[in-house]
C-alpha positions as CSV (number, residue, x, y, z in Angstrom):
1,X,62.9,27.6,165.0
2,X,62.3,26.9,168.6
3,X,66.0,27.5,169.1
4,X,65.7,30.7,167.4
5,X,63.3,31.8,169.6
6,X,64.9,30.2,172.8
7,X,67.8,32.5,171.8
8,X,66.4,35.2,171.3
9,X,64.6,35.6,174.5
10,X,67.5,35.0,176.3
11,X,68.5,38.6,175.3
12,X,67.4,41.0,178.6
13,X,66.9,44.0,176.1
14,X,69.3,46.0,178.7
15,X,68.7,50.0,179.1
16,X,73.0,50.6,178.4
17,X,73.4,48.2,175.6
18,X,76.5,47.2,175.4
19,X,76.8,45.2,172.6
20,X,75.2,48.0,170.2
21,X,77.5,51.0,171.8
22,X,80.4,49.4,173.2
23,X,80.9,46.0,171.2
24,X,79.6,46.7,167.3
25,X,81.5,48.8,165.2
26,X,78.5,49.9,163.1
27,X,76.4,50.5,166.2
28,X,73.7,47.9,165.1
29,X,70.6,48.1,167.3
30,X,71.0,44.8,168.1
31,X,68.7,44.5,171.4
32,X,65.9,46.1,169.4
33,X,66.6,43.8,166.4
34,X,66.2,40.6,168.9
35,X,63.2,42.0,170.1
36,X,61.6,41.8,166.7
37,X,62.5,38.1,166.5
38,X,60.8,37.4,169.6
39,X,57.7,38.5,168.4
40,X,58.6,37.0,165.0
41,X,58.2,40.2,163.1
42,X,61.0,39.3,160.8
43,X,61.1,41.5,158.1
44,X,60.8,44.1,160.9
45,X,63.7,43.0,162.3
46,X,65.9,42.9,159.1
47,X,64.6,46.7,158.7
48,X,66.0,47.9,162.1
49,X,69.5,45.9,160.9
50,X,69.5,47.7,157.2
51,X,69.9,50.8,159.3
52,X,73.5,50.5,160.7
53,X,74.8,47.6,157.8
54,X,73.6,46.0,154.6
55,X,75.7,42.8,155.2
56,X,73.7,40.9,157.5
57,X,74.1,37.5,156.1
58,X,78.2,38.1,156.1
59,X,78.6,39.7,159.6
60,X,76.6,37.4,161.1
61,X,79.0,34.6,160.4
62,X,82.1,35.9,159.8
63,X,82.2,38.7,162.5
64,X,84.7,37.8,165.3
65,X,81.6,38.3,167.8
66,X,83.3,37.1,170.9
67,X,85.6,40.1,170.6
68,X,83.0,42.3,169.9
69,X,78.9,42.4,170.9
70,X,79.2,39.0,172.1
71,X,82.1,39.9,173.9
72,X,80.3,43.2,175.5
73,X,77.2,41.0,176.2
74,X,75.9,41.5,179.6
75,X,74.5,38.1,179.7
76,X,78.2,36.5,179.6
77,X,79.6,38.5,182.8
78,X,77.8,35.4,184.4
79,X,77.7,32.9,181.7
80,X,76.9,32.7,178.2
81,X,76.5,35.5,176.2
82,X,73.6,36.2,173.4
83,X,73.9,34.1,170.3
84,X,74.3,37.9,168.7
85,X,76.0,36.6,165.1
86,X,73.7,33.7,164.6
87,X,70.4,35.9,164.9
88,X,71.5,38.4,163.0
89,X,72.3,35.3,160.3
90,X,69.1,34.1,160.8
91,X,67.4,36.9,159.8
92,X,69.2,37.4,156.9
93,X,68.3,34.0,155.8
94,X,64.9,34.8,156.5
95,X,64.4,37.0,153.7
96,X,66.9,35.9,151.8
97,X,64.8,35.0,148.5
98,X,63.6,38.6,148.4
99,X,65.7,40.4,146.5
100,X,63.9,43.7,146.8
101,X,64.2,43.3,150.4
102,X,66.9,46.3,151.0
103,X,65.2,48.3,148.2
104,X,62.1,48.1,150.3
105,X,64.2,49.5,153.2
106,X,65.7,52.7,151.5
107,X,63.2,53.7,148.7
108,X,61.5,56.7,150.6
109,X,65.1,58.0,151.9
110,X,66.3,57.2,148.1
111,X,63.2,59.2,146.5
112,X,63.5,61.9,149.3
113,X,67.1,62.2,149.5
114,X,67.8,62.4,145.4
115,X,70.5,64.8,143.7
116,X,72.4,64.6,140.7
117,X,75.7,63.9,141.9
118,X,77.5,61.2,140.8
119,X,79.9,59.0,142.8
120,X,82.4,56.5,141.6
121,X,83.4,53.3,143.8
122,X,86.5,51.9,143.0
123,X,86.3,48.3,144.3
124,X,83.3,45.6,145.0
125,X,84.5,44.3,148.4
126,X,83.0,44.8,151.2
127,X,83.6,48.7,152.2
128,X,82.9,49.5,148.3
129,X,78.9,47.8,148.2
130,X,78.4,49.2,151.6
131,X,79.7,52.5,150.9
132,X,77.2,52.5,147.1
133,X,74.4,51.2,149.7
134,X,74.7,54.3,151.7
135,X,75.2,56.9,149.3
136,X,72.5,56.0,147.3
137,X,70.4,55.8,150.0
138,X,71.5,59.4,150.7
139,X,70.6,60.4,147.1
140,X,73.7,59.6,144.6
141,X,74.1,57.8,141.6
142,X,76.4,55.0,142.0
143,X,79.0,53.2,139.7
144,X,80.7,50.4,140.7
145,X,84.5,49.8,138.6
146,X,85.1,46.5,139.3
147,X,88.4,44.4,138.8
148,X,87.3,41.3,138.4
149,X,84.1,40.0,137.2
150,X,82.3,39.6,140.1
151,X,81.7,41.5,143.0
152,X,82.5,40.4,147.0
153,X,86.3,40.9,146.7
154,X,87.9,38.8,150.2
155,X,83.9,37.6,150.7
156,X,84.4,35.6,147.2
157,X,87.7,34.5,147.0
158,X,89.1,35.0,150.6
159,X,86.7,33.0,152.8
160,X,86.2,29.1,152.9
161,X,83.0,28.3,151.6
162,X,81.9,26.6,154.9
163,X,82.5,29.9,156.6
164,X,80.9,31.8,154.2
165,X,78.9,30.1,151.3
166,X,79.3,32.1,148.3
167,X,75.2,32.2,147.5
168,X,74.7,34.1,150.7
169,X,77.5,36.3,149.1
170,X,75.6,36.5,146.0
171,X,72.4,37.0,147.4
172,X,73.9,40.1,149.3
173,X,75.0,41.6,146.7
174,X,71.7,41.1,144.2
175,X,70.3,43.2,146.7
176,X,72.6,45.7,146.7
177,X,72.9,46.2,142.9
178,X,68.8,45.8,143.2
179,X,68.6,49.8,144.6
180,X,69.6,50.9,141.2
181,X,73.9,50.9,141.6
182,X,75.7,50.4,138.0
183,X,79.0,48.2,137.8
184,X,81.3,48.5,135.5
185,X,83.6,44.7,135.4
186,X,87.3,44.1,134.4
187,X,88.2,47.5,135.3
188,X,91.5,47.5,136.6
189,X,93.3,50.8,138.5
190,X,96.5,52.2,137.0
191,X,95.7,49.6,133.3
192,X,92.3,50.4,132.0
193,X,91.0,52.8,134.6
194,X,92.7,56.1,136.0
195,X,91.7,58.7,138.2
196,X,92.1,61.6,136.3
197,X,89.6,60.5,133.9
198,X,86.8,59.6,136.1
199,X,87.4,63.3,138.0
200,X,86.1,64.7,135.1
201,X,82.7,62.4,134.9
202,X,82.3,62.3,138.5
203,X,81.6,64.2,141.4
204,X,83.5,62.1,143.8
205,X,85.5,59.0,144.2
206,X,85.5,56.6,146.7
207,X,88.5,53.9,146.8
208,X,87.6,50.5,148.0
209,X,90.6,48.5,146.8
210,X,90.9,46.5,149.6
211,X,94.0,45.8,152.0
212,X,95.5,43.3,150.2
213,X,98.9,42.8,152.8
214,X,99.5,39.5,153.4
215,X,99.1,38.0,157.1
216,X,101.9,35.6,158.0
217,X,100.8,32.1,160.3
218,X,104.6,32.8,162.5
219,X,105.9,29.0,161.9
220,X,108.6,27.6,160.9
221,X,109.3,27.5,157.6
222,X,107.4,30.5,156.0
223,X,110.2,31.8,154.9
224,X,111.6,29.0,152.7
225,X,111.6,28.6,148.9
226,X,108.2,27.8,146.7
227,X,106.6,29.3,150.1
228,X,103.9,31.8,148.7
229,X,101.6,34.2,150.2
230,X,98.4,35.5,148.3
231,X,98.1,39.3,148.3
C-alpha cells in the first residue's frame, strides 16, 4: 500500500494533461483519478474511471501504456513516467468483490436516461460489454447473443493467464451483466442467429464479432506444413 501511495503522488496532476487528452484513447481522467488515490478515496476514484471505460481491471494490465498515457507522461520527458496501468489496476482490485460496484456508478443516469428501445450486441468481447455498459447507461435494454458460453471473447481465450487472470475477467464482466444486460449463449451468426430476424425484435444492432485476422511472428518457418494460426 505504501507503494501505491508513493506512486501515486508522484503524479504532478499537470493543468494540459497529457496522458488523459493526448495518450488514452478513451480520454480517462487519469490525473483526477490519481488524485483520489492519494487521499485514498477509492471507490471515488473507481467512479471518476467508470466514466470514460468499464474495463479497469483489463486496461490496466493489458494496455500497451508505454505507447500511450505512460508514453505522453510528463513525468518521463526527465525520467520515469507515472505507474498509470498499475493504478488504474489497483483500483480495480480494490473494489473488486463488489459486484454492484458499476451499478452504483450508472443507476441515476440509467433511471433518468430510460426508453424502450431495444438494442442487440452481437458479440461478448471487449467492444460488445462496453458498448451494453454504455447504452444502458444511456437508457436501452440490452441483449447480449453470445457465441460461446462465456463472455470476454480475446480477454478469455486470447490472453495468458499471467497477463490477464481470467477471475479479474470474470469479475469484470459480473458487473457488467449486474446493470440489468440479458445474454443470450451459443448463438452463433449466419447458423442459429441472423440479422434479419433480430431487425424485426430490435431497434438496433450492434456487431461486436471481434477481428479475428491472424498476426504472423515474421520467422522462419511460418510458412511450413502442420504450421497453424488461430483465427
Amino acid at each position: 500500500m505504501e507503494k501505491v501511495k508513493e506512486k501515486s503522488e508522484y503524479c504532478l496532476n499537470c493543468k494540459v494533461k497529457p496522458c488523459s487528452i493526448k495518450g488514452c484513447p478513451l480520454g480517462n481522467q487519469i490525473p483526477q483519478f490519481i488524485e483520489q488515490i492519494k487521499q485514498e478515496n477509492y471507490k471515488k476514484a473507481y467512479e471518476i474511471l467508470a466514466q470514460t471505460t468499464v474495463l479497469q481491471g483489463v486496461c490496466g494490465r493489458i494496455c500497451p501504456h508505454q505507447k500511450q498515457c505512460q508514453g505522453s507522461c510528463v513525468r518521463g520527458i526527465k525520467g520515469e513516467s507515472v505507474s498509470i496501468g498499475e493504478l488504474e489496476a489497483f483500483t480495480f482490485d480494490k473494489i473488486i468483490e463488489d459486484a454492484n460496484s458499476l451499478l452504483n456508478c450508472y443507476k441515476d443516469e440509467i433511471n433518468n436516461n430510460k426508453t424502450n428501445k431495444k438494442v442487440a450486441v452481437i458479440g461478448g468481447g471487449p467492444a460488445g460489454l462496453t458498448a451494453s455498459s454504455f447504452l444502458v447507461k444511456g437508457g436501452a435494454n440490452v441483449t447480449i447473443y453470445e457465441k460461446y458460453d462465456y463472455l470476454g471473447g480475446l480477454l478469455m481465450h486470447g490472453i495468458p493467464e499471467f497477463r490477464l487472470p481470467k477471475e479479474i475477467v470474470k469479475k469484470t464482466v459480473d458487473k457488467i451483466l449486474n446493470l440489468g444486460i440479458e445474454v443470450k449463449y451459443n448463438q452463433q451468426l449466419g447458423k442459429n442467429l441472423f440479422l434479419k430476424d433480430l431487425l424485426d425484435e430490435y431497434d438496433a444492432i450492434f456487431l461486436s464479432i471481434g477481428a479475428n485476422k491472424s498476426s504472423k511472428m515474421g520467422v522462419s518457418g511460418e510458412e511450413l506444413q502442420r504450421c497453424y494460426w488461430w483465427k
